[in-house]
N, C-alpha and C positions, 0 to 999 in steps of 0.2 A: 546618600546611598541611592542607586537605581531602582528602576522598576523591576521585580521579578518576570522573565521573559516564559508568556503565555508559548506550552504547547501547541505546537502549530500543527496542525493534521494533513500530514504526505501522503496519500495512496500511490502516487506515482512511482513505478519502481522502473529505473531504466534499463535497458539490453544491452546496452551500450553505453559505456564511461567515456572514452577516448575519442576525441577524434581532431585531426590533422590533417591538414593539407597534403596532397599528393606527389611524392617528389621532390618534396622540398624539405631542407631539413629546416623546423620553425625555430625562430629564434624565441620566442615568448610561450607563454602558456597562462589562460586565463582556468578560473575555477566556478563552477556553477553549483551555489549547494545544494541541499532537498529543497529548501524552502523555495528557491529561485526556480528548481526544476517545475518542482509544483506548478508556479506561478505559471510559466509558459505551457504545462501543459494544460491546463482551466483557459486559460484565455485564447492562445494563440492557436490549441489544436481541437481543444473539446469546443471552442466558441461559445466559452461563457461570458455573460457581462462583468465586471468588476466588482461590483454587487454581491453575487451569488458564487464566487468564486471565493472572496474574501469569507463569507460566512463556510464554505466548504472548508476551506485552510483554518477557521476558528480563529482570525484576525480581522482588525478593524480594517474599512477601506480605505483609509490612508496608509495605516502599514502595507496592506497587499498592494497602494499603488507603488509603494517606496518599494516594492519587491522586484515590480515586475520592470520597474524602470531601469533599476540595478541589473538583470538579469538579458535584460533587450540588450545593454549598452556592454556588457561582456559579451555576448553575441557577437555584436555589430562590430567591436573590436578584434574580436579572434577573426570574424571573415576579412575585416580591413586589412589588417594588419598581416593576416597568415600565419595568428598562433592556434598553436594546439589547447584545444577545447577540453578541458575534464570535467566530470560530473564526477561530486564527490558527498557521498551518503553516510552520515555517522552511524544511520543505523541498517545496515546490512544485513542483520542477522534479526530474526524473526521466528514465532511462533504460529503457523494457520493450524484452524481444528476443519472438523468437517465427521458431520456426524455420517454412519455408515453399517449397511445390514451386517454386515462381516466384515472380517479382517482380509479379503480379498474381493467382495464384489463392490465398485464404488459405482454402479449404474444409476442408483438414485441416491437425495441422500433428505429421507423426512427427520423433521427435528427429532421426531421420538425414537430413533432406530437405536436398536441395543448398542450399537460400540460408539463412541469418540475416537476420532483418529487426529493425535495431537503430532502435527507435519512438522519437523525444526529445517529454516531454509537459511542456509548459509550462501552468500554470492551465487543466489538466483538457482541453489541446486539444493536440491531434499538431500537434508545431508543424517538426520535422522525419524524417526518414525515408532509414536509410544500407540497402543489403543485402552484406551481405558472404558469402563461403564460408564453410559452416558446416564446424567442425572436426568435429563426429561426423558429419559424414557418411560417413567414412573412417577414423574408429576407435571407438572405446568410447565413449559418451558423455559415463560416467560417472569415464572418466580425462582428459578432456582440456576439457569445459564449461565445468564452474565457473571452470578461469582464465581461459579465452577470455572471459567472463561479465565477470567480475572485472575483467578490463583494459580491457574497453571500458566501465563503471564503469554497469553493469546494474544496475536494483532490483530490476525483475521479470523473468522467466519464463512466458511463456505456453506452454500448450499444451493438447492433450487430451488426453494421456494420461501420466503423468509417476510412475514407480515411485518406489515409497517410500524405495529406497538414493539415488537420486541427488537428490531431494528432500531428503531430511536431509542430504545434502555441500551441496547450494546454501543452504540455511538455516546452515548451520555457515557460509559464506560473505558472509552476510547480504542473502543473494538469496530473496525471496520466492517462491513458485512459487504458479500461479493458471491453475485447470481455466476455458477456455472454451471456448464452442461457434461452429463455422464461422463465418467473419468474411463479410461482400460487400466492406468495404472495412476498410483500419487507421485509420479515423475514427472506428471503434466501438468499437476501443480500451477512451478513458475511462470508458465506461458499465459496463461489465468491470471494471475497476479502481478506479474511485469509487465505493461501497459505495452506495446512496442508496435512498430507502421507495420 
């Protein structure tokens, strides 16, 4: 029997799935999955070492070499060749919180603010939107978040300001956490979370 296949950790969300030659109609189509997107986006555009990339991805550095090696070589193939490039993401659909004074001012967002605003993002678009009582608003953050987090089956974390102890509990938790700046509305969201040039 195999090895159980460790959780790999994607933040990488792209803007774009498709893409194809110009004019041409391609005869092939190559697939590039989260893991592989991952891979070239830690190495090839963030300019990490392999190293610290692998530990971002929660894989060993021989796996993340066998990733990114596989993921160059579809590349290198689709532009040789002139096939059509997809990115293809099992998990598309997502959970962000993001704590919030109100159910309509999103200007700051301290961890203790009376509401939770629990984002559901379906293909890169807020597709629904719950606010519930945030539990730090009336205790520790850092002892009662992450399961609050967890049970409403959160991926991400927003906020502006987010100390580095309860940052590595939502990570140990497999909650992403991610610095933005004042919102006008949670439509802006995805542009925040989908990494794109």
């Amino acid at each position: 029997m195999g090895r159980q296949k460790i959780k790999r950790a994607c933040s990488f969300k792209p803007l774009y799935t498709l893409f194809a030659p110009e004019n041409v109609v391609a005869e092939g189509e190559m697939e590039l999955n989260s893991d592989e997107m991952e891979a070239i986006y830690l190495m090839d555009y963030e300019s990490m070492y392999q190293e610290d990339a692998a530990r971002e991805m929660n894989v060993s550095r021989p796996t993340f070499s066998r990733i990114i090696k596989s993921a160059r070589t579809k590349i290198a193939t689709a532009l040789v060749r002139g096939y059509r490039m997809r990115i293809v993401d099992a998990k598309d659909k997502f959970i962000v919180a993001l704590p919030v004074l109100s159910q309509t001012d999103f200007s700051s967002f301290p961890n203790a603010a009376p509401w939770m605003a629990l984002v559901q993002l379906a293909n890169q678009k807020v597709v629904a939107v719950t606010f519930v009582s945030n539990p730090a608003a009336s205790q520790k953050p850092s002892a009662c978040l992450p399961d609050f987090l967890k049970s409403h089956g959160v991926s991400y974390y927003l906020g502006a300001r987010v100390g580095e102890g309860l940052k590595n509990i939502l990570l140990a938790r497999g909650i992403f956490v991610k610095k933005i700046p004042p919102l006008n509305a949670l439509e802006e969201i995805p542009t925040h979370i989908c990494k794109c040039l």
